[in-house]
C-alpha positions in Angstrom: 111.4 115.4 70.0 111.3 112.2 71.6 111.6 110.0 68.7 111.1 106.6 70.7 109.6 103.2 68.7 108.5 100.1 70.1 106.3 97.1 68.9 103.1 98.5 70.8 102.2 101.9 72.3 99.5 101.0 74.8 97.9 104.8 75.9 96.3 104.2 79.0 98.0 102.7 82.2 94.8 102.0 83.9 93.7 98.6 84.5 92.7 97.4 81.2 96.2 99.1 79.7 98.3 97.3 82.0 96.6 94.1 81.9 97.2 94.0 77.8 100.4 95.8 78.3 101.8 92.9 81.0 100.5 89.7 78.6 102.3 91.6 75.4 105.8 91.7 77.3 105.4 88.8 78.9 105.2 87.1 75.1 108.2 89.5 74.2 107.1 92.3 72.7 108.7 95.4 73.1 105.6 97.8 74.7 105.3 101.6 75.9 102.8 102.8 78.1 101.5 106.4 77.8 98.9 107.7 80.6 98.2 111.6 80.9 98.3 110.3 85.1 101.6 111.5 87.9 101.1 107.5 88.7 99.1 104.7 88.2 95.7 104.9 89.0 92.9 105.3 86.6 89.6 105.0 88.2 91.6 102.9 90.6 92.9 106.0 91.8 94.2 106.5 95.6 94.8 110.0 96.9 96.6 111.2 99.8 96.7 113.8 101.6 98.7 115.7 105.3 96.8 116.8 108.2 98.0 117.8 111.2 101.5 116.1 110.1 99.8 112.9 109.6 99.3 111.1 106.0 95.7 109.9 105.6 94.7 108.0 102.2 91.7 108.1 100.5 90.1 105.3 97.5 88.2 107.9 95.8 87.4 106.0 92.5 86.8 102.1 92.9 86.0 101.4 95.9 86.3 97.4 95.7 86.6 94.5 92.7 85.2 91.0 93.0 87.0 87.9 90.7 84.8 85.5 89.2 86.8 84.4 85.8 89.3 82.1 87.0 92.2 83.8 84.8 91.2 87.1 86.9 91.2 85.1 90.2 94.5 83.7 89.3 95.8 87.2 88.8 93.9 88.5 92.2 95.6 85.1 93.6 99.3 86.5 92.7 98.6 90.2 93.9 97.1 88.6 97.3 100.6 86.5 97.5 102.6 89.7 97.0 100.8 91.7 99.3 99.3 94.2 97.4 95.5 93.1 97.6 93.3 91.6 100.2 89.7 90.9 101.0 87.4 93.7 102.3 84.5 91.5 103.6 82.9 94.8 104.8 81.8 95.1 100.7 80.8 91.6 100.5 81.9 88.1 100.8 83.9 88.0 97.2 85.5 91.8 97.5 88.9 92.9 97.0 91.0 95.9 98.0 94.4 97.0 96.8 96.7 97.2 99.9 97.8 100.0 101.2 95.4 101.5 98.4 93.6 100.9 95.5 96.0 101.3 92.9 98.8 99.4 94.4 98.0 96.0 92.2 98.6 98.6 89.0 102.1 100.0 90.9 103.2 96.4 90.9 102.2 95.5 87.4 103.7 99.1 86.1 106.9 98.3 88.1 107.6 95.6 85.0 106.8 97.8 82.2 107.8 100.7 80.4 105.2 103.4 81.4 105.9 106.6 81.0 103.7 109.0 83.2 102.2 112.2 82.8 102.4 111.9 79.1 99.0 113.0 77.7 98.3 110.9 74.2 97.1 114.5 71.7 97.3 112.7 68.3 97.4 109.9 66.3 99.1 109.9 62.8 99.6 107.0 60.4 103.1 107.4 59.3 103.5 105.4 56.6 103.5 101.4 57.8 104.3 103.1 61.3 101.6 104.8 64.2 103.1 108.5 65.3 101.9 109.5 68.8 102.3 113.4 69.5 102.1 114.5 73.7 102.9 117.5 74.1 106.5 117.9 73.1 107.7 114.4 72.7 106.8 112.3 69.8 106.5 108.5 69.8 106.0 105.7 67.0 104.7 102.5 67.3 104.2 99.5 64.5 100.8 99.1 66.9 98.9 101.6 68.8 96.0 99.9 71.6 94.4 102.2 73.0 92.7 102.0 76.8 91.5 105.2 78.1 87.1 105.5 78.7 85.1 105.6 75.6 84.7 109.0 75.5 88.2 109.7 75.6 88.8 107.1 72.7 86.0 108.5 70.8 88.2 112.1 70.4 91.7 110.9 70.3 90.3 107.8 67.0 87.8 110.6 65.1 90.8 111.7 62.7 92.8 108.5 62.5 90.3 105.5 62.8 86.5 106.6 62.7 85.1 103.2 62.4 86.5 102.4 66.1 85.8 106.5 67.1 82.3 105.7 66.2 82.3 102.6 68.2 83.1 104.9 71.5 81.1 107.2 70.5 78.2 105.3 71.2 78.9 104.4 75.0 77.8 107.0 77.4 79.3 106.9 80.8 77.3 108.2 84.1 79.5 110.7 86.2 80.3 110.6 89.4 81.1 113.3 92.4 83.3 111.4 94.9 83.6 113.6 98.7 86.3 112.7 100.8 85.9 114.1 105.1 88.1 113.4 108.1 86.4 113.3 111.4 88.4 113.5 114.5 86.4 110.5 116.5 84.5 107.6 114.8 80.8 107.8 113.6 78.6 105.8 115.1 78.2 104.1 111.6 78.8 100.4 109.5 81.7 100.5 107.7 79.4 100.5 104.3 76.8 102.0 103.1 74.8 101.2 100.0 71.4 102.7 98.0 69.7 102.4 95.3 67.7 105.2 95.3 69.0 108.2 97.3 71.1 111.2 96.3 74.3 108.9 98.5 74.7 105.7 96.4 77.9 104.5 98.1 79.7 105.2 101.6 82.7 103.9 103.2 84.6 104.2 106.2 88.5 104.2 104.1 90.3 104.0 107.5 88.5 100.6 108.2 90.1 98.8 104.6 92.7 96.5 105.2 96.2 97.9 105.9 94.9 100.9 106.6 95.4 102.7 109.7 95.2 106.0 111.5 92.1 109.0 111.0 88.5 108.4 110.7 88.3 108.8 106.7 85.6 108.3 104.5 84.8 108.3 101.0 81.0 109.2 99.8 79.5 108.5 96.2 77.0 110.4 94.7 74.4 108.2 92.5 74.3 109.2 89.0 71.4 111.3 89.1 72.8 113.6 92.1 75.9 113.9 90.0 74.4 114.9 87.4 72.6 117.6 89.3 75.7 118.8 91.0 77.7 118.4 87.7 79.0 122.0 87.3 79.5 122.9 90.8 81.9 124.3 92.3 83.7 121.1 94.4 83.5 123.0 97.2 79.5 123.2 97.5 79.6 119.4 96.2 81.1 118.2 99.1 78.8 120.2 101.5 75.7 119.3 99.9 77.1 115.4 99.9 78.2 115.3 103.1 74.7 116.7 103.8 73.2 114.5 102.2 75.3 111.6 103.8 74.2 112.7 106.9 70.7 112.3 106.1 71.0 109.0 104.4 72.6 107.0 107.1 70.3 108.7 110.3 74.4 109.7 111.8 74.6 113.4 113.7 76.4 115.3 111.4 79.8 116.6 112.3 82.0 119.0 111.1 84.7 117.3 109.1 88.5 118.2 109.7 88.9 118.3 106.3 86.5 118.7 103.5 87.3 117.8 99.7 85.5 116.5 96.2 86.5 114.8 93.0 84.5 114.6 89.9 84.8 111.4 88.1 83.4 112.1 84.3 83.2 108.8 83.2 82.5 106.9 86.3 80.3 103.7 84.7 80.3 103.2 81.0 77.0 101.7 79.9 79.0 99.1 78.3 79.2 97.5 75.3 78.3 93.5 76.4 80.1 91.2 74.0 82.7 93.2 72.5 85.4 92.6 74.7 87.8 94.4 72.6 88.8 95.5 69.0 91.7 94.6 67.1 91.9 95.9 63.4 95.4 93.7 62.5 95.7 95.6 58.9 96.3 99.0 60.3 97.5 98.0 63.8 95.1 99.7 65.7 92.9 98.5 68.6 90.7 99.0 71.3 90.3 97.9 75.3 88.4 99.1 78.4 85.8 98.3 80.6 83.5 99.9 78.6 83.9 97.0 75.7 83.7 94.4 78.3 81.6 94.9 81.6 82.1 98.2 84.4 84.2 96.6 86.6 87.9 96.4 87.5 87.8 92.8 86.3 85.7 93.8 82.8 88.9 96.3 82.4 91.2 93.7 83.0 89.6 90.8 80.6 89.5 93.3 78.1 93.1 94.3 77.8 94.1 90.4 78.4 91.6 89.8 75.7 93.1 92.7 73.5 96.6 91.0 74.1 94.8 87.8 72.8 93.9 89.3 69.3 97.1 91.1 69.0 99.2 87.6 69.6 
């Protein structure tokens, strides 16, 4: 058993966990970061993948964030300095990429902490004045556990040890998402975007074409909420057929066969969020609560939510 203790176990190294995670240590506290995740990612997620000896990257999950609060802008400001965001005005005059992908802002803001990946959070026991995390076969303890995975998530891992806060998650529903990501071997005759509100495609985007990337002809296609639903227990190999279908269709563009084909299903792609909240801190058992889904769905909601979490912990 792993018997390691710090001040605050943070479970979730997506962006609201790293934000509250990064204030925390940077006023001194000792923290650990838990996420179930091989790296950093979260909805923020980049995958890559090898074809014909050649890497190509997809931003499967998020496809962009916009900054309005000026602490968030300040933060976007320091990522843009170090190189690992830029704008993307393809999505819009006030959008943001990760460069080389998505989740590089969260690799430089992990690089600081202690996160230990691939560590799936499976209980929560109050141990006397102390918090006891079992994953899998190493055991942590914490005087503090914040948690920051999606509501749903939150909802199983609290019910045992803190229902008040379960029930709180339990009563934010996210939409899914199916996500297809297709090589072509030339261009399509296409924008770099695509947007609707009412087809069965809600989002499209030519990946290759986001800052600092480079090489194939890579896209990444959203289904809208109701198509995912539809599709929800498919096998990801009809998904993607049927999307790219369907992204054909949408955008008018003579369909080709793709050099490679794949899907991702994203469970809890938009939490109907709880406007107001922020986050929840319960000081007397040392237990609290962060996400996008107590803020607003966006990469900035997640990350005004942790900083806000930070707040009421300090």
């Amino acid at each position: 058993m792993d018997g390691h203790f710090s001040d605050f176990l943070v479970i979730g190294g997506g962006m609201a966990g790293l934000a509250c995670a990064s204030e925390l240590s940077r006023n001194g506290a000792a923290v650990t970061v838990l996420d179930k995740g091989r790296g950093p990612g979260g909805r923020m997620a980049a995958r890559r993948i090898e074809l014909a000896g050649v890497t190509v990257s997809f931003d499967h999950g998020a496809q962009y964030f916009t900054a309005r609060d000026p602490a968030f802008r300040a933060a976007v400001a320091g990522w843009e300095a170090a190189g690992v965001a830029a704008r993307w005005p393809a999505a819009g005059p006030d959008a943001w990429v990760g460069v080389p992908g998505m989740n590089a802002p969260l690799r430089a803001m992990a690089q600081a902490l202690d996160v230990r990946w691939g560590v799936r959070a499976e209980r929560l026991v109050r141990n006397g004045a102390l918090w006891r995390v079992d994953a899998g076969k190493a055991c942590f303890t914490a005087a503090q556990v914040l948690v920051a995975v999606p509501a749903e998530q939150a909802a199983m891992l609290l019910a045992e040890p803190a229902p008040e806060l379960a029930a709180l998650a339990a009563g934010v529903a996210s939409a899914p998402c199916w996500a297809v990501m297709a090589v072509f071997a030339a261009p399509l005759v296409l924008a770099d975007t695509f947007r609707s509100e009412t087809g069965p495609v809600s989002w499209a985007a030519r990946n290759s074409a986001k800052p600092g990337r480079a090489g194939a002809e890579a896209w990444v296609i959203h289904a809208s909420p109701q198509r995912s639903r539809a599709l929800l227990d498919c096998p990801k190999e009809r998904v993607a057929e049927t999307l790219l279908a369907d992204f054909f269709a949408a955008t008018g563009a003579a369909p080709v066969a793709p050099a490679h084909l794949d899907a991702h299903r994203w469970l809890y792609a938009l939490p109907a969020a709880l406007a107001g909240e922020g986050a929840r801190h319960d000081a007397a058992r040392g237990i609290g609560l962060a996400g996008d889904w107590l803020h607003s769905p966006r990469v900035e909601g997640a990350w005004l939510s942790g900083r806000a979490l930070a707040g009421l912990v300090l």
